[in-house]
C-alpha positions in Angstrom: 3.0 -34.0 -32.7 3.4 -30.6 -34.9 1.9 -28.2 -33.3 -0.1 -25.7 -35.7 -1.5 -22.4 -34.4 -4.8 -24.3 -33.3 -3.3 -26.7 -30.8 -0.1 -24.4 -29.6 -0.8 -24.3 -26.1 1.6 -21.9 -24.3 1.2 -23.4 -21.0 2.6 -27.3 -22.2 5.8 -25.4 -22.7 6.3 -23.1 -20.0 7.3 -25.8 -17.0 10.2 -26.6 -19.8 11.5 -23.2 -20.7 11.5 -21.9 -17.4 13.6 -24.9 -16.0 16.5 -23.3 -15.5 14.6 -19.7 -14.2 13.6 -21.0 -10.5 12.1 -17.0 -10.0 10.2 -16.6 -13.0 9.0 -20.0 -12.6 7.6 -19.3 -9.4 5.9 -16.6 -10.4 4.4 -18.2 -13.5 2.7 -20.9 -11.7 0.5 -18.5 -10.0 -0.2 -16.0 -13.3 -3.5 -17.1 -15.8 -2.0 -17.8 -19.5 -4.9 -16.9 -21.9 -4.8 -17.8 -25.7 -5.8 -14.8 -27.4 -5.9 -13.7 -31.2 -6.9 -10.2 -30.0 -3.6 -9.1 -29.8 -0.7 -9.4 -32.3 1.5 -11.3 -29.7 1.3 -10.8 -25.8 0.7 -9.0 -22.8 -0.1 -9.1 -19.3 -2.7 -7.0 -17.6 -5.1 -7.2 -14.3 -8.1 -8.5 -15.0 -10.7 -5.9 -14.2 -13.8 -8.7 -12.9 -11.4 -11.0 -11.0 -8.3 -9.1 -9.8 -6.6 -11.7 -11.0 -3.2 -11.2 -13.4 -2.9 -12.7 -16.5 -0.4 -12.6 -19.7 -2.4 -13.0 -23.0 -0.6 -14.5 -25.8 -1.0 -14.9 -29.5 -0.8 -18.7 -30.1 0.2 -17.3 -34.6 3.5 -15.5 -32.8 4.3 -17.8 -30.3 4.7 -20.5 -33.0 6.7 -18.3 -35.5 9.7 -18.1 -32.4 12.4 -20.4 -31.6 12.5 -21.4 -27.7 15.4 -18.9 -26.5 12.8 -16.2 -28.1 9.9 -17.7 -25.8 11.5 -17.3 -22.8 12.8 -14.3 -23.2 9.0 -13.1 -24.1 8.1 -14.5 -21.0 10.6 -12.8 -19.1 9.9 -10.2 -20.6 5.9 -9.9 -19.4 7.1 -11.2 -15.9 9.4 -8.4 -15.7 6.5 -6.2 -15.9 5.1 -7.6 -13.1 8.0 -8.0 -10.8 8.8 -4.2 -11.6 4.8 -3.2 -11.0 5.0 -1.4 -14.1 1.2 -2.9 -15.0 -0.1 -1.1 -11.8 0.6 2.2 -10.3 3.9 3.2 -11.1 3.3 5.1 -13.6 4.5 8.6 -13.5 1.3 11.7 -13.5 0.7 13.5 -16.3 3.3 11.4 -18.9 1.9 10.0 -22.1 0.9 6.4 -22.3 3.5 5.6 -24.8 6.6 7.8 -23.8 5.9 5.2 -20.4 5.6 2.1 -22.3 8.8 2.4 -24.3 11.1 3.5 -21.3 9.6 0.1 -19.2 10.7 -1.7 -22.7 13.8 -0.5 -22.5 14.9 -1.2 -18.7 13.3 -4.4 -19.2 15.3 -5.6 -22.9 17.9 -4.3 -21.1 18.6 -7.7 -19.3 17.3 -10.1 -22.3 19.4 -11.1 -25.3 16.9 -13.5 -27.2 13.6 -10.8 -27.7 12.4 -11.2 -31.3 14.2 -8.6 -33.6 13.3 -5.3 -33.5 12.7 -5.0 -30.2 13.7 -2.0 -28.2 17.2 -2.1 -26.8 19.4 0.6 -25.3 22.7 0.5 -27.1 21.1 0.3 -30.4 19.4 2.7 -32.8 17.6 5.0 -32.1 18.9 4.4 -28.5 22.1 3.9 -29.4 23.7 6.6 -26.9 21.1 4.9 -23.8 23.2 3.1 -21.4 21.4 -0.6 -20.2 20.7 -1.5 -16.7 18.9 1.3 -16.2 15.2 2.0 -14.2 12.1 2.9 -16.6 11.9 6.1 -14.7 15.8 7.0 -15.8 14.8 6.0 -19.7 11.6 8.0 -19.1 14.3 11.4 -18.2 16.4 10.0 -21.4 13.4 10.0 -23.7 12.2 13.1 -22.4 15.2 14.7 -23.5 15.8 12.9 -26.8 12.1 14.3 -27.7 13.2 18.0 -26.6 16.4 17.8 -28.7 14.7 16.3 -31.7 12.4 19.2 -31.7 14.9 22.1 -31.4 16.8 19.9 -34.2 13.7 20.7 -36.3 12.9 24.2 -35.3 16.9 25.0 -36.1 16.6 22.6 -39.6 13.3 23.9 -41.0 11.4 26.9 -41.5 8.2 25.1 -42.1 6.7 21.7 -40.8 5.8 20.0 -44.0 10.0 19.9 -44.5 10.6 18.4 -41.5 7.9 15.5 -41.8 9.3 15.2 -45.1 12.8 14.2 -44.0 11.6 11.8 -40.9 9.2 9.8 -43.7 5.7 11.4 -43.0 5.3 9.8 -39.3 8.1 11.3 -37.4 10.6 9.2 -34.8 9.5 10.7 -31.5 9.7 9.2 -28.0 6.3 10.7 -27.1 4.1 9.6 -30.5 1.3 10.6 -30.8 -2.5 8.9 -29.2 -2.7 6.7 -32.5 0.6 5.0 -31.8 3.3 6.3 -33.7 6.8 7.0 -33.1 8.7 4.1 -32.1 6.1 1.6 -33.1 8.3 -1.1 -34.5 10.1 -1.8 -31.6 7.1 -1.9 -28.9 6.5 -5.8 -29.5 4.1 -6.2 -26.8 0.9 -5.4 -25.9 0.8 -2.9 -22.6 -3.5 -2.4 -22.7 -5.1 -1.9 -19.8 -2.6 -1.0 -17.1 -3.9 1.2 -14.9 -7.9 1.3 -15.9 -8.7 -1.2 -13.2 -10.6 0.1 -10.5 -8.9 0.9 -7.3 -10.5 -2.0 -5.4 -9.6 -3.8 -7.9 -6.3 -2.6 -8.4 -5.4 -2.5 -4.5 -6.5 -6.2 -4.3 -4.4 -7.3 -7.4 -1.2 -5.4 -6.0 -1.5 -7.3 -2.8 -1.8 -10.6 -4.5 1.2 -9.6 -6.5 3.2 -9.0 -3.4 2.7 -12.5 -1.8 3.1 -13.7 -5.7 7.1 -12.1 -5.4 7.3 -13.1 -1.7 6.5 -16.6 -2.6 8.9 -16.6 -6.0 11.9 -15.5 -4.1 11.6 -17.9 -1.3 11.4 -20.5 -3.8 14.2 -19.1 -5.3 16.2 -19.1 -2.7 15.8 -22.8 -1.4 16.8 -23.4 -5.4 20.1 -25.1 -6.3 20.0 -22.4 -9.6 19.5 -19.4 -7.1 17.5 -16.9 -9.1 18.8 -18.2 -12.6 19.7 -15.2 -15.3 18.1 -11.9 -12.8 20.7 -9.5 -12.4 22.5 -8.9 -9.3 20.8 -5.3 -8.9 17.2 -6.5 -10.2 17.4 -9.1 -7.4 18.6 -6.5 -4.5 15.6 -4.5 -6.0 13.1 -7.1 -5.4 14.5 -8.2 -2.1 14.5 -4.6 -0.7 10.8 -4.6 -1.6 9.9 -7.2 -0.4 11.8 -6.6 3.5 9.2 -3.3 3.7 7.1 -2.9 6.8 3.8 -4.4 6.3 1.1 -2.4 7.2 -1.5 -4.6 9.3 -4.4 -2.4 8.6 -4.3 -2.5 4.8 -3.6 -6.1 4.7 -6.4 -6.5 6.8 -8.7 -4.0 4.3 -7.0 -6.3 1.3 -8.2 -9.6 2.8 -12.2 -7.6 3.5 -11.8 -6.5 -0.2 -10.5 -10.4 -1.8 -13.7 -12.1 0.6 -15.7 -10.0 -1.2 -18.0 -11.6 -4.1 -18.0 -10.0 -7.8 -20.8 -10.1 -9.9 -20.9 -9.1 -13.4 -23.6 -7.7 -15.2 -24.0 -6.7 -18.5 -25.3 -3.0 -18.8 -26.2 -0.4 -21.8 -25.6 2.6 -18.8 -22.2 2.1 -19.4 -19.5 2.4 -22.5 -17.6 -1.0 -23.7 -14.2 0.0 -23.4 -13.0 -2.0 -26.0 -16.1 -2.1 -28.6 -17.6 0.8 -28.1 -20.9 1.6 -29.4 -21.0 -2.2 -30.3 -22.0 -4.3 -27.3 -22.7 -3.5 -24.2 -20.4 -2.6 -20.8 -20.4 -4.5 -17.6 -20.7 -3.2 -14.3 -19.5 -5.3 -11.2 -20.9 -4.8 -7.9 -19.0 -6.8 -4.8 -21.1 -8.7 -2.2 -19.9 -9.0 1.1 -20.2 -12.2 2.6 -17.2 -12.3 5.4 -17.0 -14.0 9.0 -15.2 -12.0 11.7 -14.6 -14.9 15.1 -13.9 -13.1 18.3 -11.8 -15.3 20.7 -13.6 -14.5 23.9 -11.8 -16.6 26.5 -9.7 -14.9 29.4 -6.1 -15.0 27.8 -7.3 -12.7 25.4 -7.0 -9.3 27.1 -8.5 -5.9 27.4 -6.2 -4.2 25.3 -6.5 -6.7 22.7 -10.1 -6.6 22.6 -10.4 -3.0 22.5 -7.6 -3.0 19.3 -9.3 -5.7 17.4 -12.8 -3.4 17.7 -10.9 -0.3 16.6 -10.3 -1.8 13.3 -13.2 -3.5 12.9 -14.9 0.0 13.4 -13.0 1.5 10.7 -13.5 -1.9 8.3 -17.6 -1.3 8.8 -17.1 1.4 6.5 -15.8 -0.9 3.6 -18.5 -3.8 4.2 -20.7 -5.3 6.3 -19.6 -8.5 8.4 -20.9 -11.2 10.4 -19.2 -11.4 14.2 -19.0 -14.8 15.7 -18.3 -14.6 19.7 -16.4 -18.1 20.5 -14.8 -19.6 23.7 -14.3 -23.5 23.1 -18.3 -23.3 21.4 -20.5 -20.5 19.4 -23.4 -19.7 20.9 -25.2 -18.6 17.9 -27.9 -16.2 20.1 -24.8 -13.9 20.4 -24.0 -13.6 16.4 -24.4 -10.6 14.8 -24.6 -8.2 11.7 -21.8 -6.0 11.7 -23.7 -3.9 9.3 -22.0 -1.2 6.9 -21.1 1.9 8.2 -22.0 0.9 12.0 -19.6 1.4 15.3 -19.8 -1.2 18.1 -18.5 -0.7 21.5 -15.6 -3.2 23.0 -17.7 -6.2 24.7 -17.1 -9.2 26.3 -20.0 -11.7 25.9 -18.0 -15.2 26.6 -15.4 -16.0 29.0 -14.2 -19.6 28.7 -11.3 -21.8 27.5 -10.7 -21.9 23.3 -11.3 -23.8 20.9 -11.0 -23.3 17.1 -13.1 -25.8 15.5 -16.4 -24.6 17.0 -16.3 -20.8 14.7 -14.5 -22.9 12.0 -17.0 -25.4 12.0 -20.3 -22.6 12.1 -18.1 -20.9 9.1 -17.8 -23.8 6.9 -21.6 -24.5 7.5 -23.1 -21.3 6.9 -20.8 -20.9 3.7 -18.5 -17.9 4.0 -16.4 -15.9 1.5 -13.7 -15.2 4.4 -12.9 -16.1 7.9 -10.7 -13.5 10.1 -10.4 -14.8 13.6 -9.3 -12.4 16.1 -7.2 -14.2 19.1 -4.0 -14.9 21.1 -3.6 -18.2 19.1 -3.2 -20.3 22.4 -5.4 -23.6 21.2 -4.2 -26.7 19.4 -4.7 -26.1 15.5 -8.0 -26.2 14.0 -9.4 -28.3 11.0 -9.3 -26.9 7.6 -11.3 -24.3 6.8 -13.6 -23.7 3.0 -12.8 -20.2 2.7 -10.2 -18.4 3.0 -8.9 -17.5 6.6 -6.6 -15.3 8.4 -5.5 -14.8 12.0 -4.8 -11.6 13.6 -2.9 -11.2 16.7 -0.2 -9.5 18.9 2.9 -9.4 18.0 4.0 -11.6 21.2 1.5 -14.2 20.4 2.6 -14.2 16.5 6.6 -14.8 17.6 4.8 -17.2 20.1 1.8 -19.1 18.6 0.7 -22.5 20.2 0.8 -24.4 17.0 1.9 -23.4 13.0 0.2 -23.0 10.1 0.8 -21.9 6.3 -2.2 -19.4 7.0 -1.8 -15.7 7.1 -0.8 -14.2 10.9 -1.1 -10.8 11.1 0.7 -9.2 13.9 -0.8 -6.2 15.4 -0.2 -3.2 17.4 -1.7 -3.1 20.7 
């Protein structure tokens, strides 16, 4: 079949150029592919209603490229992913673009096959940049290269007319200007939207893209290709990232946040960021709908009790809950509200052996968003559960559980 730029579907290729790229595989599994003629060839970005990431791509200019270019493109997005370049690292108070070329150019720096053009350190107008570089280092060079260009100018011309004259009318400066210009033909890619996501939104889609680059390296590492064409230093970067300590409380806010429903509405209140003036915005407002179980038999202690409480105290300020006491059943006079905002006391209302099925079971009837059970894990494995569900325990009892599971443990500090 010959594909034309109505059938080109990026996502029957991928599996095949990646085959040899065990990472970047990884991590392209779990990333949407959207077909888009919005943008003159692709990007990735966080999607503001679902948190979710996602790499647009014009079908036109993925067709025009050979297959060494494609996967260098792709590469090239996933690099901005893996280097968190689409969410927060983004320097205060730096123009948009002067940041978008210098992530360009510590990216290109590792790809040989990018469509022509492209930026590259080592070649004009970067000629004297050296590769391998971090986008903050390219940031200082560009910086620079923008202050000597404009003492070059102030030395060369005694008015501005001449100087525009001699750079062609539009200037070759790192900064540009808010329409773009500057070193326009070599930003191939599309870098809209990074950083206008809400910071729910935002804090949710960083978290997911944590476990995304936890999940790609171990893959990677159980690979007979290792980590494929990702330079020694890029890989130390990501594995140093990855062996941070994990802060229990804002995993636990993160999974509070991703249990949490979205719905969109469409509203003339407030401006369309991309058609302004022309249709309407959308405002999303998040529904809680979250189960909390608390194990309630005797091998779950004071201490632990009174810890698991603590949190939940402070996570009444982010939504509102539903608290299931359990033993081995769920006696449903004793579930409550845990409404927004609220404090509770440490109680004890149950005191028997455990049993996991009974608050899974109540959960999967009463249709839940999330399930966090709070417990010393010692109870033969439960059966699967419809939503989304965590455990959350001592560090002992994580080291120590009674049975495994692919589920999220969260060790706590008691």
């Amino acid at each position: 079949m010959i594909e034309t730029k109505k059938t080109f579907d990026l996502n029957m290729h991928v599996a095949r150029l990646l085959m040899d790229e065990p990472f970047f595989a990884a991590l392209s599994r779990r990333i949407n592919k959207v077909s888009s003629t919005l943008l003159p060839t692709a990007g990735v970005r966080v999607n503001p209603d679902t948190a979710q990431f996602e790499m647009l791509y014009n079908p036109e200019f993925f067709l025009k490229l050979n297959d060494a270019a494609r996967k260098d493109v792709l590469k090239h997005e996933f690099y901005h992913l893996v280097f968190e370049h689409v969410t927060s690292r983004k320097p205060e108070g730096i123009n948009p673009l002067t940041w978008n070329f210098a992530t360009d150019l510590a990216i290109n720096s590792h790809l040989k096959n990018l469509p022509g053009g492209c930026l590259k350190p080592g070649q004009a107008p970067f000629a004297d940049f050296q590769s391998g570089l971090s986008a903050e280092a390219y940031l200082s060079l560009l910086q620079k290269k923008q202050e000597d260009e404009d003492k070059g100018k102030d030395n060369n011309s005694d008015d501005g007319e001449k100087s525009d004259e001699k750079d062609g009318g539009s200037g070759n400066s790192a900064e540009g200007n808010e329409n773009g210009e500057g070193f326009d033909n070599g930003q191939f890619d599309s870098h809209e939207g990074w950083g206008t996501a809400d910071s729910t939104t935002e804090e949710i889609a960083k978290e997911r893209l944590k476990e995304f680059i936890k999940k790609a390296a171990e893959e990677a590492n159980k690979s007979n290709n290792g980590w494929g064409s990702i330079p020694a230093n890029c890989r130390r970067n990501i594995i140093d990232r990855l062996k941070t300590h994990v802060d229990w409380k804002k995993v636990l806010r993160y999974f509070v946040k991703t249990s949490t429903r979205a719905n969109k509405r469409n509203t003339v209140k407030r401006l369309n960021k991309r058609y302004a003036y022309i249709h309407a915005g959308s405002k999303v407002t998040r529904r809680a709908n979250i189960a909390i179980s608390i194990d309630q038999s005797g091998s779950v202690d004071d201490e632990m009790l009174k810890a698991f409480f603590s949190e939940l105290n402070k996570l009444a300020k982010l939504a509102s809950f539903t608290v299931i006491p359990f033993d081995t059943r769920v006696d449903e006079s004793l579930v409550y509200e845990w409404k927004h905002g609220q404090n509770h006391k440490t109680e004890r209302v149950m005191c028997g052996g455990t049993c996991f099925n009974a608050p899974t079971e109540y959960v999967n009837k009463h249709g839940f968003d999330g399930h966090l059970i709070l417990t010393d894990l010692m109870a033969p494995k439960p059966k699967a559960s419809k939503c989304q569900r965590m455990w959350m325990t001592t560090k002992y009892y994580a080291k120590h559980p009674y049975f495994k599971t692919n589920e999220r443990v969260l060790a706590i500090d008691v």
